[in-house]
C-alpha angles and dihedrals in degrees: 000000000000110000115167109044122213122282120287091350106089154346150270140184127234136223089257091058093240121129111259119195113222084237084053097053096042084051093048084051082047109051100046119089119273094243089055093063134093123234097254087038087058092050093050091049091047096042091051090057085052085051097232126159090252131158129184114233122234092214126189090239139005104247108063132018106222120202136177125206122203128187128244125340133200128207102168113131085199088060128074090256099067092028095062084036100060090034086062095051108273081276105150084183087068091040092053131047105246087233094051088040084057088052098055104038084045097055117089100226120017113196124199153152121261093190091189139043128256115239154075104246142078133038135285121252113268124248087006107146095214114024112191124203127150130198107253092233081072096078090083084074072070104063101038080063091054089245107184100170136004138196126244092184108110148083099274102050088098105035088116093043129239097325099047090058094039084064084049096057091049097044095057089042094055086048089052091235107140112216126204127204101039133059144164086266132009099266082061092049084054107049119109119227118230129218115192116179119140096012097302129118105200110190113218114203125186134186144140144231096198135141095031105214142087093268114036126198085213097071116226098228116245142194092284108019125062111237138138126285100261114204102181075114102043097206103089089048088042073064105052088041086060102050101044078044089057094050110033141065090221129029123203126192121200112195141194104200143133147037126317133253091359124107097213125084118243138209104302105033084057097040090042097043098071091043097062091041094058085046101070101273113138102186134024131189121183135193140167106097099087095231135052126278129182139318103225137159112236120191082334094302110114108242118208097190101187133011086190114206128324114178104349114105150029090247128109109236149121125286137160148208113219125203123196117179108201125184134174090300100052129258108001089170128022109173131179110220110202110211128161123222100214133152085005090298132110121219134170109241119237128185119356100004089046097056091041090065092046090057088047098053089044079054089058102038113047093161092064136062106233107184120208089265087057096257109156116204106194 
């Protein structure tokens, strides 16, 4: 669970109860001795005089930091998803299954893809087929799963134009849920979050490829327009990997990438993979697809190709949640959670259907060990 919010950005409340500004917090670490920090205490502080977007990370215990990381979301009351939703009375606990919910409010930090903006303004794309916008008031779905981070990065960000993203941007700040792959320029699209627990500071990285032509709907932020990180070509987000490689201990990539609707990878999925894997990346997950593609190992780096969907759509299929525990040595757990979107609903499988999806995804990875708990060994 995030703690300590980035400087200057948000805030936090102490054990004592009382407001702490994330200034505050970041002048109280400052002003102690050295010898008084924590580690972690010591790589925040040091972070925040970079400047960089960095939390500290309230863990369950002080050895690993565990994530889990989820697909595309969608929070549209005009969609099946938040119809069905509100129809069935607003109760997340009949919308999740109680062991997923679990998952998800027990890991330390929970990833995934907000694949619309929040906000009431703008104007949808024109001649977009599917245009995505969600009333701010929405985020507090949010907090009842226990989100810590999201990513911006993906083909429906900017479905409602600047201003609809710019809302975004100020609804998940004012949740003090940090984003990653979009910003209000191009140097905030590119900035790398930072996670630091147990004296590990873990870089989280986020772009897309999509939509795949010359003039996107979904707008590349520049010097002076907000927009997403694009990576068709993969050199401004080279960039990014180098930097959160130069100043972390882990580096994540969370990727939007591939082809709709098909469980195998394409061209550039399989072209860009190794790339960001030589570059210093120690983990990618992918979505995009809708539906889940292949575990793989890639240069030594585990590749999740595709989350598939979580909570997006009205359809029956396959999805996961995937936890992956890392420590100072790198990953110690990756498990593969099979879990099924169906009648708007999201449930982990158990028995039968869970080991059907297992099979499935053995089927899939045959570069990978995949045990009947949905441990990978890579």
């Amino acid at each position: 669970m995030i703690d300590f919010a980035w400087l200057g950005q948000q805030s936090v409340t102490a054990e004592q109860g009382e407001e702490l500004s994330g200034e505050t917090i970041a002048s109280e670490i400052s002003e102690g001795t050295e010898e008084a920090l924590t580690e972690s205490e010591r790589l925040y502080k040091e972070a925040v005089d970079k400047g960089e977007n960095a939390w500290l990370i309230d863990c369950a215990d002080n050895e690993r930091v565990t994530f889990a990381f989820a697909g595309d979301i969608l929070l549209d009351d005009e969609y099946a998803m938040m119809y069905r939703y509100r129809m069935r009375g607003s109760d997340i606990n009949d919308t999740f299954s109680s062991d997923l919910l679990e998952r998800m409010r027990s890991a330390d930090v929970f990833m995934l893809n907000n694949e619309f903006p929040f906000s009431t303004r703008g104007t949808p794309t024109e001649g977009k087929q599917f245009t995505f916008r969600a009333n701010p008031s929405n985020i507090e779905i949010y907090e009842q799963l226990g989100v810590d981070i999201v990513s911006l990065a993906n083909n429906h960000a900017y479905d409602y134009g600047e201003e609809a993203l710019l809302d975004t941007f100020d609804t998940l700040e004012n949740a003090e849920i940090p984003y990653v792959g979009a910003g209000r320029n191009i140097d905030e699209a590119k900035k790398p979050v930072y996670l630091i627990a147990n004296g590990i500071k873990i870089g989280i990285v986020s772009a897309t490829q999509i939509e795949r032509n010359a003039n996107p709907d979904t707008k590349e932020a520049t010097a002076q327009n907000a927009g997403v990180l694009r990576c068709m070509d993969p050199a401004a987000l080279l960039e990014v990997i180098a930097e959160a490689k130069e100043n972390s201990d882990f580096v994540i990539l969370y990727i939007h990438w591939g082809t709709e609707s098909t469980d195998q990878t394409d061209w550039l999925q399989d072209q860009q993979a190794p790339i960001y894997a030589k570059a210093g990346v120690d983990l990618i997950v992918g979505d995009h697809s809708h539906c889940l593609q292949k575990l793989d190992v890639v240069s030594g780096v585990p590749v999740v190709y595709s989350l598939g969907n979580y909570w997006f759509n009205s359809k029956t299929q396959d999805t996961c949640l995937v936890e992956v525990a890392i420590t100072k040595e790198g990953i110690e757990s990756f498990q593969f959670i099979p879990c099924k979107q169906e009648d708007c609903r999201t449930r982990q499988l158990e028995g039968t259907e869970k080991e059907d999806v297992l099979s499935y995804m053995r089927g899939l990875s045959p570069n990978v060990s995949i045990d009947e708990d949905g441990y990978v060994t890579f």
